[in-house]
One Martini backbone bead per residue (centre of mass of N, CA, C, O) as a GRO file, in nm:
protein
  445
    1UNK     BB    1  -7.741  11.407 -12.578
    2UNK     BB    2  -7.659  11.358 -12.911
    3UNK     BB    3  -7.323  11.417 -13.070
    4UNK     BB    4  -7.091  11.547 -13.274
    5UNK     BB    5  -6.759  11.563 -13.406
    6UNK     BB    6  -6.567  11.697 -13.690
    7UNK     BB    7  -6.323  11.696 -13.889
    8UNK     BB    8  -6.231  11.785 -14.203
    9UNK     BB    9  -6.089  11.537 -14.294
   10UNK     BB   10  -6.366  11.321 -14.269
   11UNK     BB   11  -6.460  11.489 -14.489
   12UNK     BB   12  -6.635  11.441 -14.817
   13UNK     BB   13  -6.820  11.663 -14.753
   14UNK     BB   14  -7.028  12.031 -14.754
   15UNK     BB   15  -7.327  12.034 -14.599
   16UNK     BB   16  -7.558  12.216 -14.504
   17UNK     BB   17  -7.715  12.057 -14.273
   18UNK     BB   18  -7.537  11.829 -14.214
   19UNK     BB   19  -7.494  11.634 -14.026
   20UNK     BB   20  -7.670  11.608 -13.765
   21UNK     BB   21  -7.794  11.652 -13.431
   22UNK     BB   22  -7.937  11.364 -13.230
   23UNK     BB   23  -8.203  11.341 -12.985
   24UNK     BB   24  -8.239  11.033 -12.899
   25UNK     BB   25  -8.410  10.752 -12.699
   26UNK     BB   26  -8.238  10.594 -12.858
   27UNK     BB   27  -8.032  10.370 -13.040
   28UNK     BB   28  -7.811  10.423 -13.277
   29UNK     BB   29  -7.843  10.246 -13.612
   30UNK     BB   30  -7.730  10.125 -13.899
   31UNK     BB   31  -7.884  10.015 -14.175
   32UNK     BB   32  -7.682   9.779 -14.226
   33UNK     BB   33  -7.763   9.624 -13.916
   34UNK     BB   34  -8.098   9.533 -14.071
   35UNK     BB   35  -8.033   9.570 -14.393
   36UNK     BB   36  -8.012   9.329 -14.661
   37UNK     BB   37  -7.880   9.338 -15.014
   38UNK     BB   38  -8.094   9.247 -15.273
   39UNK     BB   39  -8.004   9.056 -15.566
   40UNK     BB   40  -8.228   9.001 -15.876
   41UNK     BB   41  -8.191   8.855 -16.182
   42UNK     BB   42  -8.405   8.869 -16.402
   43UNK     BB   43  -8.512   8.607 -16.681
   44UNK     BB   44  -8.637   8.684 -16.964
   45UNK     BB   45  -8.657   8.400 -17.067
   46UNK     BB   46  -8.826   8.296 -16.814
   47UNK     BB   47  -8.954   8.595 -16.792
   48UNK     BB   48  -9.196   8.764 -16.894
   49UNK     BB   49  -9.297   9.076 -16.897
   50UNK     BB   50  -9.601   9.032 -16.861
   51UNK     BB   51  -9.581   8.895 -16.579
   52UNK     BB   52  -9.477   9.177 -16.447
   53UNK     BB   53  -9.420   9.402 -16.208
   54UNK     BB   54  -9.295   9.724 -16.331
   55UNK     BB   55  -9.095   9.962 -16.264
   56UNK     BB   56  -9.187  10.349 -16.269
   57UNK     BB   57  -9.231  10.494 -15.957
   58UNK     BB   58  -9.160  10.664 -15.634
   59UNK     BB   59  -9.302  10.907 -15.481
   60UNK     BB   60  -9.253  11.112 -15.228
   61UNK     BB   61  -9.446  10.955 -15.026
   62UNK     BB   62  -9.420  10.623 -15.135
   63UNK     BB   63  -9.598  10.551 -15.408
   64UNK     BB   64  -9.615  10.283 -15.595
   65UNK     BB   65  -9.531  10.241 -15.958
   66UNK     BB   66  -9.619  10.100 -16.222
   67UNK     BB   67  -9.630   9.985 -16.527
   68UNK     BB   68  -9.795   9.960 -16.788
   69UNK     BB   69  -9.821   9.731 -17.060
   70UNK     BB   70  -9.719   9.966 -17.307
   71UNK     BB   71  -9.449  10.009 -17.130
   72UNK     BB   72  -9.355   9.695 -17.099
   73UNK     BB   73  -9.281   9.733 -17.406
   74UNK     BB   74  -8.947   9.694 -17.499
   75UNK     BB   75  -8.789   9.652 -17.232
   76UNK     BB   76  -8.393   9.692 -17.218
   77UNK     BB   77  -8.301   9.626 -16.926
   78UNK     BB   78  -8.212   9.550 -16.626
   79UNK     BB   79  -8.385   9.297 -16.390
   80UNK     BB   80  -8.516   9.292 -16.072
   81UNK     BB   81  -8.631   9.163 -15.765
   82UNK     BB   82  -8.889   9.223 -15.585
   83UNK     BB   83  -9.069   9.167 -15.231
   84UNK     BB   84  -9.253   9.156 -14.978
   85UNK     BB   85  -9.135   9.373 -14.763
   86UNK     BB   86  -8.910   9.504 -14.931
   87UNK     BB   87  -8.680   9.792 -14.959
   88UNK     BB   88  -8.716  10.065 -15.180
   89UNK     BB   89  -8.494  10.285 -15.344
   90UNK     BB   90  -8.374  10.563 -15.438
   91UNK     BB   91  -8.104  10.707 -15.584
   92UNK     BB   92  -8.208  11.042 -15.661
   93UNK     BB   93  -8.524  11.065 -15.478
   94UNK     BB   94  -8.454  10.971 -15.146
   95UNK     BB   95  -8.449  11.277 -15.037
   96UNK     BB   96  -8.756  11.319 -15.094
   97UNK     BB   97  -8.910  11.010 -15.084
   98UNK     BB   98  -8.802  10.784 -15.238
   99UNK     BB   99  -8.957  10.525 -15.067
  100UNK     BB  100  -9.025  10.164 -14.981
  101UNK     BB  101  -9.256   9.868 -14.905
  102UNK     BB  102  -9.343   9.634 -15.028
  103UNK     BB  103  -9.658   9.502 -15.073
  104UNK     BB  104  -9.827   9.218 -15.030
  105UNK     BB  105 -10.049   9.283 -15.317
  106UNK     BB  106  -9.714   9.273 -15.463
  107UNK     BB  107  -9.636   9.056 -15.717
  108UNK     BB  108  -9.337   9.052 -15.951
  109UNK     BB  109  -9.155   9.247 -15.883
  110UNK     BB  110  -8.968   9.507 -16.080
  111UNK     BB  111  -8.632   9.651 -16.108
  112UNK     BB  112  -8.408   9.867 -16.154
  113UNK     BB  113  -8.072   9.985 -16.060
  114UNK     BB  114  -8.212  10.266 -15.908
  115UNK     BB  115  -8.333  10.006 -15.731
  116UNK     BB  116  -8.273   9.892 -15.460
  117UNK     BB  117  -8.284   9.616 -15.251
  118UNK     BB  118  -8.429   9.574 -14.915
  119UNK     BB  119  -8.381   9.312 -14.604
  120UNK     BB  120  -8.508   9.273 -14.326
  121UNK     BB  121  -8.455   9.223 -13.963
  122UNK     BB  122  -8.727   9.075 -13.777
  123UNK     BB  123  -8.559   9.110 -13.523
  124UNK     BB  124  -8.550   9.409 -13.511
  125UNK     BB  125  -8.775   9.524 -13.750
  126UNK     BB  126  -9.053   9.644 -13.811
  127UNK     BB  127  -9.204   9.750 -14.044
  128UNK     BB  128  -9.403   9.969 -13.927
  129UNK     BB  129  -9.139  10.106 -13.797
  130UNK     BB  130  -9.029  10.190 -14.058
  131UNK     BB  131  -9.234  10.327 -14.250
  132UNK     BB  132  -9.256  10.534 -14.052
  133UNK     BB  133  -8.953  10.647 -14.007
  134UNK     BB  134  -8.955  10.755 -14.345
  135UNK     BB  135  -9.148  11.004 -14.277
  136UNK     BB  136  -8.960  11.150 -14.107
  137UNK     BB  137  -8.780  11.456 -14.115
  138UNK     BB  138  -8.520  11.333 -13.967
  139UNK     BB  139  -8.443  11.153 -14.192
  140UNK     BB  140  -8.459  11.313 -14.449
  141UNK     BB  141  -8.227  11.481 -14.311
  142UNK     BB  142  -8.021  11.284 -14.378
  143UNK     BB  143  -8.040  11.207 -14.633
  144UNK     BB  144  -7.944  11.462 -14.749
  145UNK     BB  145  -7.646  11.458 -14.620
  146UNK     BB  146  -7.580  11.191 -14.843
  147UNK     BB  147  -7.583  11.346 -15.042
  148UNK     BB  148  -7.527  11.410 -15.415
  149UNK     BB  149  -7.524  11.689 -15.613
  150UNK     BB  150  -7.772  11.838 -15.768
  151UNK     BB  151  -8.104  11.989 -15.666
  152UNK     BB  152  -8.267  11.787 -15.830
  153UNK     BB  153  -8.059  11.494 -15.856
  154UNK     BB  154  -7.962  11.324 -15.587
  155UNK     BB  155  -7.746  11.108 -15.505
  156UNK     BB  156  -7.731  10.745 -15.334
  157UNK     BB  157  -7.517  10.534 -15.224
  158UNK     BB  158  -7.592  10.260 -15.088
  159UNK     BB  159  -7.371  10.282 -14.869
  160UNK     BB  160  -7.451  10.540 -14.745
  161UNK     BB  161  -7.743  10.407 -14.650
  162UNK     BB  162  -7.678  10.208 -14.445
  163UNK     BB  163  -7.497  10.497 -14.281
  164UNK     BB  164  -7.767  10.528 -14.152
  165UNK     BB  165  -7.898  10.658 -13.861
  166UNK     BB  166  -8.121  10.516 -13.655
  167UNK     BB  167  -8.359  10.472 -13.431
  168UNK     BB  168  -8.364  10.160 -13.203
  169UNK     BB  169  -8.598   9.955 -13.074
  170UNK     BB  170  -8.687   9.756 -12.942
  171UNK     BB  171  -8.976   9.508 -13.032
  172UNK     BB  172  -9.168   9.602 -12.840
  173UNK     BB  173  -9.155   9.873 -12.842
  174UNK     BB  174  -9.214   9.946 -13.117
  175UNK     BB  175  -9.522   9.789 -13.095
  176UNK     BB  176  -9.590  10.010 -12.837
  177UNK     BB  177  -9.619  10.245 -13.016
  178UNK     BB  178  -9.770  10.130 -13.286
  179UNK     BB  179 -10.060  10.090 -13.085
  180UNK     BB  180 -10.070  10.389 -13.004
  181UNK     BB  181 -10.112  10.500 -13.308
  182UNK     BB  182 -10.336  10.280 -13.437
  183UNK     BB  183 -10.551  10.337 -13.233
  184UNK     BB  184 -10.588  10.632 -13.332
  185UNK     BB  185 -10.662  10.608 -13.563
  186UNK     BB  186 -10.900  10.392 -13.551
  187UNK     BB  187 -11.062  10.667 -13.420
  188UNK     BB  188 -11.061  10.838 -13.647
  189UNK     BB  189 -11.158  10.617 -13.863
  190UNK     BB  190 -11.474  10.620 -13.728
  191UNK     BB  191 -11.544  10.916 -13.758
  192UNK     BB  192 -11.545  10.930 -13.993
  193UNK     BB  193 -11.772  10.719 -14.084
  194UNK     BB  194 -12.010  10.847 -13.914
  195UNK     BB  195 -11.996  11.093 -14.073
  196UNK     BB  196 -12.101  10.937 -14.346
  197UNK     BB  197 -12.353  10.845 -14.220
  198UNK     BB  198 -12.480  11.089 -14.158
  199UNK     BB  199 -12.505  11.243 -14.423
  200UNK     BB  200 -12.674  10.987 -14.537
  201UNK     BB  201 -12.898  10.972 -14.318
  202UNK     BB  202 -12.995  11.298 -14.442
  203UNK     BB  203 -12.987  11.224 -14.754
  204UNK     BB  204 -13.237  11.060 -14.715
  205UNK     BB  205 -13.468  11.199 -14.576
  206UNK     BB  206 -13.500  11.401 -14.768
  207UNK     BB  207 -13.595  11.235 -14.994
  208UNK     BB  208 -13.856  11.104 -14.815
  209UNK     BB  209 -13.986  11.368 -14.816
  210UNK     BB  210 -13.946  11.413 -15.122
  211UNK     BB  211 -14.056  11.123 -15.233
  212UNK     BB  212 -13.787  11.013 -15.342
  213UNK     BB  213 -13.634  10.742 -15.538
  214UNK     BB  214 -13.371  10.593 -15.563
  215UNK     BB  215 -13.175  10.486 -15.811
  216UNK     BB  216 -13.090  10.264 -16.002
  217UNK     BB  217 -12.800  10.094 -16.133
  218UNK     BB  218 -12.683  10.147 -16.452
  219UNK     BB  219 -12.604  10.012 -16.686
  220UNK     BB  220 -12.342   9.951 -16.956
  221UNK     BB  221 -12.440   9.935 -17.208
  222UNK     BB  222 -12.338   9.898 -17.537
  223UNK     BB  223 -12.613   9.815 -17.594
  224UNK     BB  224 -12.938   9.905 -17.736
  225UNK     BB  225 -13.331   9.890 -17.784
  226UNK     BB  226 -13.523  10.158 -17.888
  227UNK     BB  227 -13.754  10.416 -17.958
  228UNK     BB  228 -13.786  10.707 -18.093
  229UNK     BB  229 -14.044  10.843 -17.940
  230UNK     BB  230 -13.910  10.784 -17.637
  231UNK     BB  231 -13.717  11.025 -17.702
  232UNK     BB  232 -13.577  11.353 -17.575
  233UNK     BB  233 -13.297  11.239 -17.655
  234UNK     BB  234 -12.950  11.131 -17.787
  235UNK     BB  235 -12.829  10.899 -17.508
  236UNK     BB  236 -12.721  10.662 -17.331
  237UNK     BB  237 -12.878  10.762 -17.080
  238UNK     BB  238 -13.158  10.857 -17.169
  239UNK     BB  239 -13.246  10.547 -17.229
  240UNK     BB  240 -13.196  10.417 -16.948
  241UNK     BB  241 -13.358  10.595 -16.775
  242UNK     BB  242 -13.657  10.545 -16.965
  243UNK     BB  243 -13.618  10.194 -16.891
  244UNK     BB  244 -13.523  10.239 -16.538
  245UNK     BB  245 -13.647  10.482 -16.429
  246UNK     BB  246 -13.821  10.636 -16.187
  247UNK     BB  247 -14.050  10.793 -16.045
  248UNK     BB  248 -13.997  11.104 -15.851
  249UNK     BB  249 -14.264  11.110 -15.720
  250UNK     BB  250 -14.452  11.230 -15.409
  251UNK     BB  251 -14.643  11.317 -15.131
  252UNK     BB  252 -14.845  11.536 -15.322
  253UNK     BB  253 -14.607  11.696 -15.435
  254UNK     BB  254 -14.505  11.945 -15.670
  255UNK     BB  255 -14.394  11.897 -16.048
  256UNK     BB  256 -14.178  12.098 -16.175
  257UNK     BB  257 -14.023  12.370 -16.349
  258UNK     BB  258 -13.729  12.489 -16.358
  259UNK     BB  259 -13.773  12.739 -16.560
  260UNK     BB  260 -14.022  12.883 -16.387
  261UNK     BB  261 -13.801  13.006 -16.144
  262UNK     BB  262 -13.533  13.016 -16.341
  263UNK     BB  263 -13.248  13.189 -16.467
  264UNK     BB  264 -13.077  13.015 -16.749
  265UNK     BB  265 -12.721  13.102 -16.800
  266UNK     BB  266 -12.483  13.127 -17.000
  267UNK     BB  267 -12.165  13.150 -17.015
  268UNK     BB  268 -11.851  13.333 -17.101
  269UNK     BB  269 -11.643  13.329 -17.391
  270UNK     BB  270 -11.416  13.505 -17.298
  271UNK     BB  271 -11.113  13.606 -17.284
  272UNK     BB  272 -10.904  13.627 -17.126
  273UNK     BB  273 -10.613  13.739 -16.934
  274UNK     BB  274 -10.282  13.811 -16.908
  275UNK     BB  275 -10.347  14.051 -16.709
  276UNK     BB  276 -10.424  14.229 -16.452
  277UNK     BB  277 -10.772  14.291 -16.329
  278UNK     BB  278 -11.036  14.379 -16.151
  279UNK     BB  279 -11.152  14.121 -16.347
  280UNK     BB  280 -11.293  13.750 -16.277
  281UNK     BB  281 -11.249  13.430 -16.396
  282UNK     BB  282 -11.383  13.155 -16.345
  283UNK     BB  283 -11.334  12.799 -16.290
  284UNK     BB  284 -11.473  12.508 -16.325
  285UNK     BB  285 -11.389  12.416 -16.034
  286UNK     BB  286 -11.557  12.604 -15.864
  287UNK     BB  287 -11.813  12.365 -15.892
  288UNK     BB  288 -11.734  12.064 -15.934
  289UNK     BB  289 -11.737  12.006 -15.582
  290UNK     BB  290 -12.008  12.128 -15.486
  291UNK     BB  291 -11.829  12.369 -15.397
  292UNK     BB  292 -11.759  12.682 -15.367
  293UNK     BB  293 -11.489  12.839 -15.535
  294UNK     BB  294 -11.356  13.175 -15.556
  295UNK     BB  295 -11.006  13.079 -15.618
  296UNK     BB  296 -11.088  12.937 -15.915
  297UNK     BB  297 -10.914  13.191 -16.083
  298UNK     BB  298 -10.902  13.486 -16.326
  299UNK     BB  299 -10.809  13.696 -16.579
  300UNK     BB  300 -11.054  13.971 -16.704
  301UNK     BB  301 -11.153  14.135 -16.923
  302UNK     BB  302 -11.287  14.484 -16.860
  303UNK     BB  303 -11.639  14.501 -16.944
  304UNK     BB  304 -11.955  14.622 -16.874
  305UNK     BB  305 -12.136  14.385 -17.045
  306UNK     BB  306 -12.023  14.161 -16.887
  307UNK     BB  307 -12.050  14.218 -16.608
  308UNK     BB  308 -12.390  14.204 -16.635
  309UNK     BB  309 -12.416  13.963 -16.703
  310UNK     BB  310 -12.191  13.783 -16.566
  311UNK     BB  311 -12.283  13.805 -16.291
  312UNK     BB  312 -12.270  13.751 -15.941
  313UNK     BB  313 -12.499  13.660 -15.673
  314UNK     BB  314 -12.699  13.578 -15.410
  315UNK     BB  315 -12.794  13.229 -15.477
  316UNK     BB  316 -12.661  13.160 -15.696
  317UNK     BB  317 -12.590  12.864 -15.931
  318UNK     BB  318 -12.333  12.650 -16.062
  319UNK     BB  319 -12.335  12.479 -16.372
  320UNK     BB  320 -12.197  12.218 -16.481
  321UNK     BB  321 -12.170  12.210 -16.885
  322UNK     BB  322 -11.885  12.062 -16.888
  323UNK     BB  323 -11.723  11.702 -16.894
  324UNK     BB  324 -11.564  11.419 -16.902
  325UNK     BB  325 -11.711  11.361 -16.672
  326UNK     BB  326 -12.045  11.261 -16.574
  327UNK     BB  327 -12.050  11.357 -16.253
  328UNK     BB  328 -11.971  11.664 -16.310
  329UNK     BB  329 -12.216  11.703 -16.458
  330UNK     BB  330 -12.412  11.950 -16.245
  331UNK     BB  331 -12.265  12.039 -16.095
  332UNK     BB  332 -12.313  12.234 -15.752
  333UNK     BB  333 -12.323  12.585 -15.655
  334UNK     BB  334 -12.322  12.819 -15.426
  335UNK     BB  335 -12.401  13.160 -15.382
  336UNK     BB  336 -12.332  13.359 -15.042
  337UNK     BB  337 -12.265  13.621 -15.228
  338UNK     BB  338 -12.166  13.892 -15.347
  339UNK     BB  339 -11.948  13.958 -15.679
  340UNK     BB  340 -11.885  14.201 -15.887
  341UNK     BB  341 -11.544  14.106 -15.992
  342UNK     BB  342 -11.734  13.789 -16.080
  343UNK     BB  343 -11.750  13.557 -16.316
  344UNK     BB  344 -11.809  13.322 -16.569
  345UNK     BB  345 -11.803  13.033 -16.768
  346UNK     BB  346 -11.894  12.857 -16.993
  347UNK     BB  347 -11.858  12.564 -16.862
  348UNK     BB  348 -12.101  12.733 -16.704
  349UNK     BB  349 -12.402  12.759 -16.545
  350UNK     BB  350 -12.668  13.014 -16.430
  351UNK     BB  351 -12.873  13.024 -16.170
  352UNK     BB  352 -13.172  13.218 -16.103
  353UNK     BB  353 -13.419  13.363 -15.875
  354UNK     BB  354 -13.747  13.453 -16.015
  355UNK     BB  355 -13.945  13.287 -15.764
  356UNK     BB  356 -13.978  13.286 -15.390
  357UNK     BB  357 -14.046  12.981 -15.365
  358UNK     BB  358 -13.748  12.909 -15.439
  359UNK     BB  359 -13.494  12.816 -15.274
  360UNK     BB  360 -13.139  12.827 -15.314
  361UNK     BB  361 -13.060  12.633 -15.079
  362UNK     BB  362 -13.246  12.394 -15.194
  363UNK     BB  363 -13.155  12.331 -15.479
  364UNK     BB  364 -12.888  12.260 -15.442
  365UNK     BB  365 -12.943  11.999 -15.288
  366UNK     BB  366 -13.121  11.887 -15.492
  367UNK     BB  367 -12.934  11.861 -15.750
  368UNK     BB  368 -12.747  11.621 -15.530
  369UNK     BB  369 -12.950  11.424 -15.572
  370UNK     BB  370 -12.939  11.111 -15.730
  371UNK     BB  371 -13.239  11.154 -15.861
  372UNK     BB  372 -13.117  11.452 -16.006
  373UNK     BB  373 -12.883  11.332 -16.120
  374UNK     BB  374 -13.005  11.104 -16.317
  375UNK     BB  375 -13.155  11.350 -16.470
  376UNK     BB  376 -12.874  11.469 -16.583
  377UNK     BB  377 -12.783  11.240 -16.737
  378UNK     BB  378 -13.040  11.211 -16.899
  379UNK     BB  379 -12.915  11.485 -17.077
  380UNK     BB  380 -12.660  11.376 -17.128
  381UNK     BB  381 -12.429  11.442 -17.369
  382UNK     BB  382 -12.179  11.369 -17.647
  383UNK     BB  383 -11.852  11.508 -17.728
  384UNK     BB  384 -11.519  11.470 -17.781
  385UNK     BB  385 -11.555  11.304 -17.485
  386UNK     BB  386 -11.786  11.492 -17.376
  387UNK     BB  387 -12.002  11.598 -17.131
  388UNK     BB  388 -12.377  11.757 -17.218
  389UNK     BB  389 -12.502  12.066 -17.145
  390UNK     BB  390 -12.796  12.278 -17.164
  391UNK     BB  391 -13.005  12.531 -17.067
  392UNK     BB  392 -13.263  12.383 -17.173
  393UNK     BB  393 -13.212  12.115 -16.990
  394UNK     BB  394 -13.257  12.245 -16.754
  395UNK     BB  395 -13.501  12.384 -16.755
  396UNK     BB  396 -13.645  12.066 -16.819
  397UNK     BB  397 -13.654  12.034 -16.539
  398UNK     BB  398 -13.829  11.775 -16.264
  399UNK     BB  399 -13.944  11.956 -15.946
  400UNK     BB  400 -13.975  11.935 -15.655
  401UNK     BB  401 -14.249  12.164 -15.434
  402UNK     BB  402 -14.240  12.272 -15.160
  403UNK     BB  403 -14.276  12.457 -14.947
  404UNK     BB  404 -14.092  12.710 -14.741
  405UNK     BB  405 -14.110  12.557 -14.447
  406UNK     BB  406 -13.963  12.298 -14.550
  407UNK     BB  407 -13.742  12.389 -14.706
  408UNK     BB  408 -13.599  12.516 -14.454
  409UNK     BB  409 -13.582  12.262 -14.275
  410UNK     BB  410 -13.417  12.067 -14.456
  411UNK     BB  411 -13.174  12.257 -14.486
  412UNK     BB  412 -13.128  12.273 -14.166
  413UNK     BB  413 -13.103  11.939 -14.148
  414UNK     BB  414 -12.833  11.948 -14.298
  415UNK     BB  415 -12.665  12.146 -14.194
  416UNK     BB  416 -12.667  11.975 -13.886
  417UNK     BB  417 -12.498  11.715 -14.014
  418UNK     BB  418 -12.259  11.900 -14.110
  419UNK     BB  419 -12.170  11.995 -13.872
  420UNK     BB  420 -12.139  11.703 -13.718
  421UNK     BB  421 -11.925  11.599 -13.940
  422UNK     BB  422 -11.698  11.808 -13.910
  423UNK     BB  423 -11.646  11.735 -13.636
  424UNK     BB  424 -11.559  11.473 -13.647
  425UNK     BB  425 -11.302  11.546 -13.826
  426UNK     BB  426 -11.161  11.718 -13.691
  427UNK     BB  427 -11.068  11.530 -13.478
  428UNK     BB  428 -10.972  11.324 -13.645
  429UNK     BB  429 -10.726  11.523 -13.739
  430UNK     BB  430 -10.635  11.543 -13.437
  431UNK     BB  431 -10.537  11.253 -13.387
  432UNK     BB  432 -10.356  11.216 -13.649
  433UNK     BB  433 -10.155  11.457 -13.502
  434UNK     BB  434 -10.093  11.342 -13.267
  435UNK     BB  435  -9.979  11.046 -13.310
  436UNK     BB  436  -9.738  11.170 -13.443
  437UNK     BB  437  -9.614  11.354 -13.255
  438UNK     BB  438  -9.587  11.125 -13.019
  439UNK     BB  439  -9.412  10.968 -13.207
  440UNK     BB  440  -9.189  11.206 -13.249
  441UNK     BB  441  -9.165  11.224 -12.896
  442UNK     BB  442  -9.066  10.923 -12.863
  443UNK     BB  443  -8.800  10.922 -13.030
  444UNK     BB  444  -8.772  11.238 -13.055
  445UNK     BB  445  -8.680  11.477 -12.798
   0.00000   0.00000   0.00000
């Protein structure tokens, strides 16, 4: 074990937890005896600001942000030249975790006076394990212990910075952990693939069971020219949709009207509540990821006609309403118990499953796969920036109908794809935490 014991007269500061006592594997070493810290003040009578890549600023995870064009214009600080493969910090927010490694893929990176930049000497430390070790716990700990300033705002300076000891194996010793770290991912990251190809592969047969055939990707013209009497309502999804997607059936299943099926309801327009009340209602993101999520949710006036209309029970389907993005709009949720103190809002509709030729989670599924999504894109409208569907628009979906003994198969053929894709996910994150904790006890005992 490696301790320190410090003089009160030694100490600048005296900060609760810091400059602690550390257990490590490998030998400390100070980062200015392999980091060394380099100025290069960007000209810029002879670089345009339009030409350079200006730092914005670095996330508290690590991830470079450069500005936009618009607001690199008229930038009047002084700028330096940062290179790939260079760490930059920040001076005020490097404690949180705001430093990084420059890109490979980022060139004439500019930087202000409050990132730093340094030049690693590649003969004793690699990139890769420098990256990795600024994301440990116990660096980001000796970090807080050399800042100073108040508990938002804490600055580094250079010089404490590079006073900075952290453990430092052999060029080759890194290498080896490294090896062992990228193994473990390449493993993980296989595992999610295949997961990501089973579930596509479950809704590919889905769909060839129903005879659809996946939709070709519609060009986005700026303009098009149809006939007015071919359009079904007016939209430039609907005009493409008219003149380049097939037929949607196949295999002599019967093609139903959805509204035949199903009670159509409009969301609750009631204003929330202010304070807690026994009854909810949800927000729209509650739907809009394909799954339902009763936890995103507010405080609603509580009311019994508002109750009666707008309650949710077992079976029903919540789809996106109204939403700037148009992949979320129709997006669906299936409702898998009964929940008498939870409504819905305006911006989703509720399907009700009004004859029980058609199951609740097979309409679910069928809602969601890409020869649906096409045809509710093309019954959706824009206005004010956003894209919507309205009631009637669902109810005259046109949906294949097979049996309900077809239905209960398909619905149960995707569930056990999703079963094995999940097993396959849960692995794959238990890789990459065992990966990391290797990585910190070999590093730190």
């Amino acid at each position: 074990m490696i301790a320190r014991v410090f003089q009160w007269r030694e100490l600048e500061r005296w900060l609760p937890g810091g400059e602690s006592s550390w257990e490590a594997a490998f030998p400390l070493v100070p980062l200015g005896d392999f980091l060394r810290r380099v100025v290069r003040p960007v000209d810029k009578s002879q670089r345009p600001l339009e030409s350079l890549n200006v730092i914005e600023k670095i996330s508290f995870g690590g991830k470079l942000h450069v500005r936009s064009a618009k607001k690199v214009q008229g930038y009047k600080g002084p700028l330096f030249e940062a290179l790939p493969g260079e760490l930059i910090i920040s001076k005020i927010r490097v404690a949180q975790g705001s430093l990084c490694v420059v890109p490979d893929t980022l060139e004439h990176l500019a930087v202000s006076a409050e990132y730093p930049t340094y030049k690693p000497d590649p003969k004793q430390v690699r990139l890769r394990y420098l990256n990795l070790l600024l994301r440990t716990p116990n660096f980001q700990q000796l970090l807080c212990s050399s800042t100073s300033g108040n508990t938002t705002k804490k600055r580094l300076r250079p010089d404490d910075f590079e006073q900075v000891e952290i453990p430092l194996p052999e060029p080759g010793e890194q290498d080896q952990l490294l090896d062992g770290y990228e193994k473990a991912l390449g493993k993980a990251a296989k595992l999610d693939a295949d997961a990501l190809a089973l579930e596509q592969r479950a809704i590919r047969e889905f769909e060839a069971a129903l005879g659809l055939v996946p939709p070709p990707d519609l060009p986005r013209k700026p303009f098009q020219v149809v006939q007015y009497r071919d359009l079904d309502r007016w939209s430039h999804e609907s005009a493409l949709a008219n003149s380049l997607l097939p037929e949607a059936t196949a295999n002599g299943m019967p093609t139903v009207t959805l509204g035949d099926y199903v009670e159509v309801t409009h969301g609750c327009s009631a204003s929330p509540s202010p304070r807690a009340t026994a009854l909810e209602v949800l927000k729209i993101s509650a739907a809009t990821r394909g799954e339902f999520r009763p936890s995103e949710k507010k405080y609603a006036v509580d009311q019994p006609e508002v109750r009666r209309r707008f309650d949710l029970k077992r079976g029903d389907i919540l789809l996106c309403r109204v939403n700037g993005t148009l992949a979320y709009v129709g997006m669906s949720a299936l409702v898998e118990e009964d929940m008498p103190n939870l409504i819905f809002p305006d911006k989703l509709i509720r399907l009700r499953i009004k004859d029980d030729a058609l199951m609740p989670d097979f309409l679910w599924r069928l809602l969601q796969l890409p020869n649906m999504r096409a045809q509710i894109e093309s019954f959706a409208r824009t206005a004010v920036g956003n894209f919507a569907i309205g009631s009637t628009d669902v109810a005259d979906f046109q949906i294949p109908l097979p049996i309900k003994k077809t239905q209960r198969e398909l619905v149960q053929e995707l569930r056990e794809a999703r079963r094995k894709a999940n097993a396959k996910r849960t692995e794959a994150a238990r890789l990459r935490s065992q990966a990391w904790a290797d990585f910190l006890g070999a590093i730190f005992n």
